[in-house]
C-alpha positions as CSV (number, residue, x, y, z in Angstrom):
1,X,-2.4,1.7,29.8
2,X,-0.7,4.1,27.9
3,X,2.7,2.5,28.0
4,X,0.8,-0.9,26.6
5,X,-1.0,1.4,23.2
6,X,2.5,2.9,23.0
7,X,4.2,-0.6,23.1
8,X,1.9,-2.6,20.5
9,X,2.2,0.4,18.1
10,X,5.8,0.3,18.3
11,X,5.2,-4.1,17.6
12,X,3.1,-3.0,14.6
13,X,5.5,-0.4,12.9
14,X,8.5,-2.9,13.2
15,X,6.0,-5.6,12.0
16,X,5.0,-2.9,9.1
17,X,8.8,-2.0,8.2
18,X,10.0,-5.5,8.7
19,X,8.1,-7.1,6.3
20,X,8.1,-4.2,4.0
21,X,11.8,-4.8,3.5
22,X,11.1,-8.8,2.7
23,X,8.7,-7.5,0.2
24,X,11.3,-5.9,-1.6
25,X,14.4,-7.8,-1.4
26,X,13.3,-11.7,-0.9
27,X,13.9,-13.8,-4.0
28,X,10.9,-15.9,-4.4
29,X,7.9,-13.9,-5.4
30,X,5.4,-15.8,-3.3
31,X,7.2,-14.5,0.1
32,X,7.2,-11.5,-1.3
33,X,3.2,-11.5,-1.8
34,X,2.9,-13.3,2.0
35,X,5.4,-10.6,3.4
36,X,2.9,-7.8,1.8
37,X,0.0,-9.7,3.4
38,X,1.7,-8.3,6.7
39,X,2.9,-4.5,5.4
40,X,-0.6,-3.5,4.0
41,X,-1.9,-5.4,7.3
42,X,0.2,-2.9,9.2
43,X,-0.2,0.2,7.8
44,X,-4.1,-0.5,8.3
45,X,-3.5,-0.9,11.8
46,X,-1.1,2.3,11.7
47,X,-4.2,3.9,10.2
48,X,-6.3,3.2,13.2
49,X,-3.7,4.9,15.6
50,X,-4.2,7.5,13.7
51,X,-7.8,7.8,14.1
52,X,-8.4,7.5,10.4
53,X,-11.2,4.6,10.4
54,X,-12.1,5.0,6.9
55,X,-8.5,4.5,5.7
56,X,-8.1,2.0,7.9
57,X,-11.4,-0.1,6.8
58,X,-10.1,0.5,3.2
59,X,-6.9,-0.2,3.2
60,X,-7.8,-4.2,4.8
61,X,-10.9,-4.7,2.2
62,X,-9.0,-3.1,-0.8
63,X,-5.6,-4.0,-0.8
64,X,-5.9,-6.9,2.2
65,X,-8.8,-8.4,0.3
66,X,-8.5,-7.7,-3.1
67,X,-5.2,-6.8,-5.0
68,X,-3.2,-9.0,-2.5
69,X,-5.3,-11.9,-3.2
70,X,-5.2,-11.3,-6.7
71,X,-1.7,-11.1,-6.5
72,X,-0.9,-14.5,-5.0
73,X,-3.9,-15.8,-7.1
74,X,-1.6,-14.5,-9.9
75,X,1.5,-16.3,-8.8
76,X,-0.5,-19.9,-8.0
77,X,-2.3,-19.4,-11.8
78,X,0.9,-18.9,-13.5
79,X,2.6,-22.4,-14.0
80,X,5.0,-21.7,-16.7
81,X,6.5,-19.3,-14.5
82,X,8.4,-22.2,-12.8
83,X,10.4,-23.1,-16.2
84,X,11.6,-19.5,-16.8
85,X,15.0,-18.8,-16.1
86,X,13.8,-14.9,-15.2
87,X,17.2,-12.7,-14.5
88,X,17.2,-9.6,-12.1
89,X,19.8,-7.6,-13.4
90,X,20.5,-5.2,-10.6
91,X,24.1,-3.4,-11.9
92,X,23.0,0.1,-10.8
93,X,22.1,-0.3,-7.4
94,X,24.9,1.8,-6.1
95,X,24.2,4.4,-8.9
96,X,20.3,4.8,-7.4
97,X,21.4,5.3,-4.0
98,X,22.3,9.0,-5.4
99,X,18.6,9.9,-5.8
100,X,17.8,8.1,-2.7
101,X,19.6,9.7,-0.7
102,X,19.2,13.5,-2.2
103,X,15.2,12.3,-2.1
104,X,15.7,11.1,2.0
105,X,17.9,14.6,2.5
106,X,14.7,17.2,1.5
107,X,12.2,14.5,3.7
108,X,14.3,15.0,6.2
109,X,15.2,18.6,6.0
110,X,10.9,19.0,5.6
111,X,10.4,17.2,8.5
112,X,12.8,18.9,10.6
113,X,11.6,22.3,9.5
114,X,7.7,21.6,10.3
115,X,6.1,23.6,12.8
116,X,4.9,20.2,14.1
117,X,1.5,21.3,16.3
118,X,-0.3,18.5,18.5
119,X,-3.3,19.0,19.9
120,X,-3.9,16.2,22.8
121,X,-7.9,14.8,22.4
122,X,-9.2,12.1,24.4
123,X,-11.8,10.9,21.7
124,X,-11.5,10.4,18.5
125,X,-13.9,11.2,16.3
126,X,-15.4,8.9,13.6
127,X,-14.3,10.3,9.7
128,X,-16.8,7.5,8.1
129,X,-20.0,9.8,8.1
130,X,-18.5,13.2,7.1
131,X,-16.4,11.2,4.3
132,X,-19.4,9.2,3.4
133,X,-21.5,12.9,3.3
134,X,-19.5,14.5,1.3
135,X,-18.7,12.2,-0.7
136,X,-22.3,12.0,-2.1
137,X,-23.1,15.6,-2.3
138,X,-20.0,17.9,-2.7
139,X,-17.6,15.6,-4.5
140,X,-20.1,13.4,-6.4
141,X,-18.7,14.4,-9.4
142,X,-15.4,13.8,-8.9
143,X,-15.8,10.5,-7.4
144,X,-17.9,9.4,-10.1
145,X,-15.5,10.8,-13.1
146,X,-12.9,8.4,-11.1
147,X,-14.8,5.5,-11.2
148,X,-15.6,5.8,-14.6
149,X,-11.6,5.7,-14.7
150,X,-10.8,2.9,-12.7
151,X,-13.2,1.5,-15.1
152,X,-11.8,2.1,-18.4
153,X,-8.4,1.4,-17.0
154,X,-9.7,-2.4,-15.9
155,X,-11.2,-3.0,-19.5
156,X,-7.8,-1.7,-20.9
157,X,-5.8,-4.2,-18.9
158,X,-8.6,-7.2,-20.1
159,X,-7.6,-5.7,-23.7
160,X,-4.5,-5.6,-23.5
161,X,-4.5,-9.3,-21.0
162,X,-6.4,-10.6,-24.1
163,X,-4.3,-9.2,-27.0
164,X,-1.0,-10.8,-25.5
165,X,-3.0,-14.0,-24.9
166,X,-3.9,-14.4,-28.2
167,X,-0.4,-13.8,-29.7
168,X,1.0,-16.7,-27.8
């Protein structure tokens, strides 16, 4: 049984990685939303070996079932996209591997210098109620104060959505 939850969670981070990289360097832009489908599909199930339910729960309803959506919505809306001639100019690709690779260098120096302690559990215990608790007495505040901007950023993009709209 073990061997079987360490074999499908092997499937899913390939599956995860895998169409993470088609995200990022197919041409067309729709296989690059359907390939994303799959990576935020993954990393939600990654979340769940992880024991992290909440995450898990909103990483498929947030990003799953809304950006993504409104992402390839995006794409299907947007006809005089077709007609564009749009040019990806990628001359410094070489030139970024620099940072890249100094960036990769300290993750992996970090990881390699982490007192890494496990602590084997056989049950895993459900984060939804605690987050859900605190959430509404400790943190109120803060949560709210991010809503409100999450709110003001949404009316700036219809602003701004409409403003470029109109000058067309």
């Amino acid at each position: 049984m073990e061997l079987l939850s360490e074999l499908i969670f092997y499937c899913f981070v390939v599956l995860t990685i895998g169409s993470a990289v088609v995200v990022v360097f197919h041409p067309r832009v729709m296989y690059s939303a359907f390939a994303l489908l799959f990576t935020f599909f993954g990393v939600g199930v990654l979340y769940l070996y992880l024991a992290a339910d909440f995450l898990a729960a909103s990483q498929l309803l947030i990003y799953v079932g809304g950006i993504l959506i409104l992402i390839i919505f995006g794409v299907f809306l947007t006809s005089s996209i077709m007609s564009l001639e749009i040019l990806q100019e990628t001359h410094q690709r070489f030139i970024a591997l620099i940072p890249i690779a100094l960036g990769g260098i300290v993750l992996l120096s970090v990881i390699l210098s982490t007192p890494w302690t496990t602590t084997a559990t056989t049950e895993a215990v459900p984060t939804t109620k605690l987050l859900g608790r605190l959430l509404l007495t400790r943190y109120l505040v803060p949560f709210e104060l991010a809503s409100l901007l999450l709110l003001a950023a949404l009316v700036g993009a219809m602003r701004l959505a409409r403003y470029f709209r109109t000058e067309e």
